[in-house]
VOMAR-995237 format. One record per atom (N, C-alpha, C): residue number from 1; residue in three letters; atom name; x, y, z. Coordinates in steps of 0.2 Angstrom, whole numbers, padded with zeros to 4 digits. Example, Ala and Ser with C-alpha at 12.3 -4.5 7.8 and 13.67 -1.06 7.14 Angstrom:
% VOMAR-995237
resi resn name px py pz
1 ALA N 0066 -0028 0039
1 ALA CA 0062 -0022 0039
1 ALA C 0066 -0016 0039
2 SER N 0064 -0011 0035
2 SER CA 0068 -0005 0036
2 SER C 0064 0000 0039
//
This chain:
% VOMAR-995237
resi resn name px py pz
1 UNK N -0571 -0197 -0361
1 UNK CA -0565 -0194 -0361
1 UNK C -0566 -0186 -0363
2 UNK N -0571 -0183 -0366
2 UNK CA -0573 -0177 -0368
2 UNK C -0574 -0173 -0362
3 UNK N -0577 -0174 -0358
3 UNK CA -0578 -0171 -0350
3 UNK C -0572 -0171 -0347
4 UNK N -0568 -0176 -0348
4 UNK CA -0561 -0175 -0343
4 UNK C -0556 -0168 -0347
5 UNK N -0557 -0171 -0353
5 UNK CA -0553 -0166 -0357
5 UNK C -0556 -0160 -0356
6 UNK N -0563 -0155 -0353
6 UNK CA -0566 -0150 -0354
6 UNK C -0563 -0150 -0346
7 UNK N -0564 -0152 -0342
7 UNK CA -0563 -0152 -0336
7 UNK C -0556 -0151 -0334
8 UNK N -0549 -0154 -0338
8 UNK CA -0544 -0152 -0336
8 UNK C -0543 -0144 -0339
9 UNK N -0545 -0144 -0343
9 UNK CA -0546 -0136 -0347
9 UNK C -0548 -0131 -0344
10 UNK N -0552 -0132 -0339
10 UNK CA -0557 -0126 -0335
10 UNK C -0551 -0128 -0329
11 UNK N -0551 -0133 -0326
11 UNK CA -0545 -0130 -0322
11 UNK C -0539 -0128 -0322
12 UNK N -0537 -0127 -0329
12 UNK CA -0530 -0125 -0329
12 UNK C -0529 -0119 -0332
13 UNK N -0538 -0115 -0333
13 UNK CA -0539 -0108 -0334
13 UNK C -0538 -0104 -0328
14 UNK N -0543 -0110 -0322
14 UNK CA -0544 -0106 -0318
14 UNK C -0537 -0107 -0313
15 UNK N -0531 -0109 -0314
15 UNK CA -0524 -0109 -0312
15 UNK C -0522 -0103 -0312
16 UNK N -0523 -0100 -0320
16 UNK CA -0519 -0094 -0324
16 UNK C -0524 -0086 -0321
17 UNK N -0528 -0090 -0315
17 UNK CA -0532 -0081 -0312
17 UNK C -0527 -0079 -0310
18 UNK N -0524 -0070 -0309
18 UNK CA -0521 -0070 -0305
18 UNK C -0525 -0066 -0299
19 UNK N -0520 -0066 -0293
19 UNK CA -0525 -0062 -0287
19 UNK C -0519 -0058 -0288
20 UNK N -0522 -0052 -0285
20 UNK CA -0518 -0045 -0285
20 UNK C -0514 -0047 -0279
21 UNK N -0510 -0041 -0276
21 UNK CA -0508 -0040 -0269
21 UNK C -0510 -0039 -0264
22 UNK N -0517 -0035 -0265
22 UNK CA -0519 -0030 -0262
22 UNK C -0524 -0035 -0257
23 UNK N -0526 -0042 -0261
23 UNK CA -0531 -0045 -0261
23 UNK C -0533 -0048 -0254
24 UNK N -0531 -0051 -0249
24 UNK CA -0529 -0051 -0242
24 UNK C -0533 -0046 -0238
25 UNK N -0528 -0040 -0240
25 UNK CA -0532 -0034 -0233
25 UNK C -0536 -0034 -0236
26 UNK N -0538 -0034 -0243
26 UNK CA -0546 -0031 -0244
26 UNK C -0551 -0037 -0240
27 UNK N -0551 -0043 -0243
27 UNK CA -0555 -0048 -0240
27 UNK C -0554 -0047 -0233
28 UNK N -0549 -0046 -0229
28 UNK CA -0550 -0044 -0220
28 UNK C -0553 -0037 -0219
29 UNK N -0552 -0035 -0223
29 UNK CA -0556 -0027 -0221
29 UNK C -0563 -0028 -0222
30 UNK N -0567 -0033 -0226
30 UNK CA -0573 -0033 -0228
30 UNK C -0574 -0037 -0223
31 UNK N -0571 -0045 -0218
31 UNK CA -0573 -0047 -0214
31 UNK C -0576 -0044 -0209
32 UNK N -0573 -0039 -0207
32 UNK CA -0570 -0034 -0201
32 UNK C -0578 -0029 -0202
33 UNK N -0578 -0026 -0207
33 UNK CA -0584 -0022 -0208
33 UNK C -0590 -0027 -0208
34 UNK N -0591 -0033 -0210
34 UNK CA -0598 -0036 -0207
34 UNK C -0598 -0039 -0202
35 UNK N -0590 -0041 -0196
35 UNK CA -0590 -0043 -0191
35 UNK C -0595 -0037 -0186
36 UNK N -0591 -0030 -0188
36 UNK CA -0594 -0022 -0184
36 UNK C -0602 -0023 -0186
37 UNK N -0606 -0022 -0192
37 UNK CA -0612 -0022 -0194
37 UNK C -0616 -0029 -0189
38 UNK N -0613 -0033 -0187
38 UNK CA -0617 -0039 -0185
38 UNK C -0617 -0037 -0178
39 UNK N -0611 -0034 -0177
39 UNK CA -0611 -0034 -0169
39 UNK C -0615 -0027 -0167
40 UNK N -0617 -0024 -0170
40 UNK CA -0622 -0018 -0168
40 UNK C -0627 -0020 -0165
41 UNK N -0630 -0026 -0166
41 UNK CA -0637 -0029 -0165
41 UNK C -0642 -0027 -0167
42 UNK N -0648 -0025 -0167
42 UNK CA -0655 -0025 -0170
42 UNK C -0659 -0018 -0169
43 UNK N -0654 -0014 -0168
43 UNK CA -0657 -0009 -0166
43 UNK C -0651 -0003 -0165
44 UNK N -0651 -0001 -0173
44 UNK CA -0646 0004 -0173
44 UNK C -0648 0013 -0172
45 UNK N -0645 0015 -0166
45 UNK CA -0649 0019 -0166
45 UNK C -0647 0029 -0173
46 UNK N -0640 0027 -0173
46 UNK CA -0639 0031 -0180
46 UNK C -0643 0030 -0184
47 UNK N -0643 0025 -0187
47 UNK CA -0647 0025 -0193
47 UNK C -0654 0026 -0192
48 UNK N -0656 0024 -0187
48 UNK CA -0662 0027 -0185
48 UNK C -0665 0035 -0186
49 UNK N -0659 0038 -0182
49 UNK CA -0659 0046 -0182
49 UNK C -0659 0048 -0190
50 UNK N -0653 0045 -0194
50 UNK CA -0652 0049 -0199
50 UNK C -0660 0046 -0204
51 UNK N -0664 0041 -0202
51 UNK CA -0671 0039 -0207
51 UNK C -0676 0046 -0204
52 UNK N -0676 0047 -0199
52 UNK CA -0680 0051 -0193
52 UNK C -0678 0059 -0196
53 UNK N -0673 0060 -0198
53 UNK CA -0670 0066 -0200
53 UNK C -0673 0067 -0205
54 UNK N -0674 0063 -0212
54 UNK CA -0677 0064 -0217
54 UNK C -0684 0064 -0220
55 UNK N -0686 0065 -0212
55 UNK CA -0695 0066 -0214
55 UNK C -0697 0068 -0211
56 UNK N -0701 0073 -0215
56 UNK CA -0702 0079 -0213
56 UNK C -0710 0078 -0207
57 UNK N -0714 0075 -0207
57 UNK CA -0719 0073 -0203
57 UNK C -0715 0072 -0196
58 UNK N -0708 0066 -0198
58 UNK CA -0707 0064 -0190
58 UNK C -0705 0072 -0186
59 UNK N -0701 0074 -0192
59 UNK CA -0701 0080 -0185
59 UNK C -0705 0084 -0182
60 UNK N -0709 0085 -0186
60 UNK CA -0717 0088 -0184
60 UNK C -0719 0084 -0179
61 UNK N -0719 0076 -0177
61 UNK CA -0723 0071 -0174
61 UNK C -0717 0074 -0165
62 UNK N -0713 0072 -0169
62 UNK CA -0705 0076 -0162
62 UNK C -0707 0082 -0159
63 UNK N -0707 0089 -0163
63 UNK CA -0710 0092 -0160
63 UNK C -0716 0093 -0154
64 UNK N -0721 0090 -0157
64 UNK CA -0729 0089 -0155
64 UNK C -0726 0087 -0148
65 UNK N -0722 0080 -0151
65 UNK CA -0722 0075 -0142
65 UNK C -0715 0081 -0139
66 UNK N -0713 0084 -0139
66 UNK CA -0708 0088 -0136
66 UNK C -0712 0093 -0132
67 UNK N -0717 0095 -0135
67 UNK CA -0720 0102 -0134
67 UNK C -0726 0097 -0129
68 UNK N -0728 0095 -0130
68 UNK CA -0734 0090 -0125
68 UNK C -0730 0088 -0118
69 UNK N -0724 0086 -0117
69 UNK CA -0719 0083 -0113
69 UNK C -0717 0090 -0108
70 UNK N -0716 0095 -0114
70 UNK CA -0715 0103 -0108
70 UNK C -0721 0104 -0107
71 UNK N -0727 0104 -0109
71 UNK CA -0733 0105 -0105
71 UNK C -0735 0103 -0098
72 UNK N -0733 0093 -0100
72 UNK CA -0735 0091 -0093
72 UNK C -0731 0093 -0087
73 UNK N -0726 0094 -0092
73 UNK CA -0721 0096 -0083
73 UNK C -0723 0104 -0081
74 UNK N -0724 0107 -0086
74 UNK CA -0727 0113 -0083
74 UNK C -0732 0115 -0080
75 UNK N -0737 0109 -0079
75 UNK CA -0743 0107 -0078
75 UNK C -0739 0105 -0069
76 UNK N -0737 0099 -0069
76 UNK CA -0733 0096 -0063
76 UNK C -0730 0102 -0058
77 UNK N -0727 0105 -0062
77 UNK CA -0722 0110 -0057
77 UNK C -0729 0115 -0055
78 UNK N -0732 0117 -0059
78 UNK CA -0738 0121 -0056
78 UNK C -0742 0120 -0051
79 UNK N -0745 0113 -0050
79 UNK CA -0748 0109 -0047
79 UNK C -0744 0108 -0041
80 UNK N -0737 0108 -0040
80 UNK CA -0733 0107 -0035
80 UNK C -0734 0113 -0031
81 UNK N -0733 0118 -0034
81 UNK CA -0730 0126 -0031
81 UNK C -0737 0126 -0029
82 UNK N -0743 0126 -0032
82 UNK CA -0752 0128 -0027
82 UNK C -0752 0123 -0022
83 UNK N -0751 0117 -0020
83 UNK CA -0751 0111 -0017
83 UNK C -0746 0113 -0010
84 UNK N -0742 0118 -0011
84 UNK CA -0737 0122 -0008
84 UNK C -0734 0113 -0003
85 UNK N -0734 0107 -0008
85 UNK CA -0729 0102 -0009
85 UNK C -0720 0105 -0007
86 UNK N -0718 0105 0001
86 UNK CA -0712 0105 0003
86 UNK C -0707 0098 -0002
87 UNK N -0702 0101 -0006
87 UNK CA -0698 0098 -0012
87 UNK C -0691 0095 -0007
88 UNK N -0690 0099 -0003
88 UNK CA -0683 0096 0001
88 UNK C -0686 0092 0005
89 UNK N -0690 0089 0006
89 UNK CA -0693 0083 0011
89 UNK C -0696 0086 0020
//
């Protein structure tokens, strides 16, 4: 009988919770925000950027590959113009 009596006792504390008003839209607003997070998928590309931002190497690694990528085109477009490569077909 000691367990029934502890056991009516914790349920009829946990009667006397009260829940706010508010309590509803906060719980659907928090649904809502991990329904958006999940539907991102696997590959956020923001978040990416703002990690990518904060290191200072990656930028240096950005630059390099930026600066190698206008070489080879400069390289391309040069190689076209001495080839005297007609562009308009």
């Amino acid at each position: 009988m000691k367990i029934t009596e502890r056991y009516r006792a914790w349920a009829e504390q946990k009667k006397q919770i009260d829940i706010s008003d508010g309590f509803a839209g906060e719980l659907m607003t928090q649904v809502r925000q991990y329904q958006d997070t999940k539907e991102k998928g696997l590959f956020d590309s923001q978040q990416f950027l703002e990690w990518l931002s904060g290191r200072f190497w990656a930028k240096g690694a950005l630059a390099v590959i930026a600066a190698g990528l206008g070489f080879v085109r400069l390289v391309c477009v040069i190689v076209t113009i001495l080839n005297g490569v007609n562009v308009n077909g």
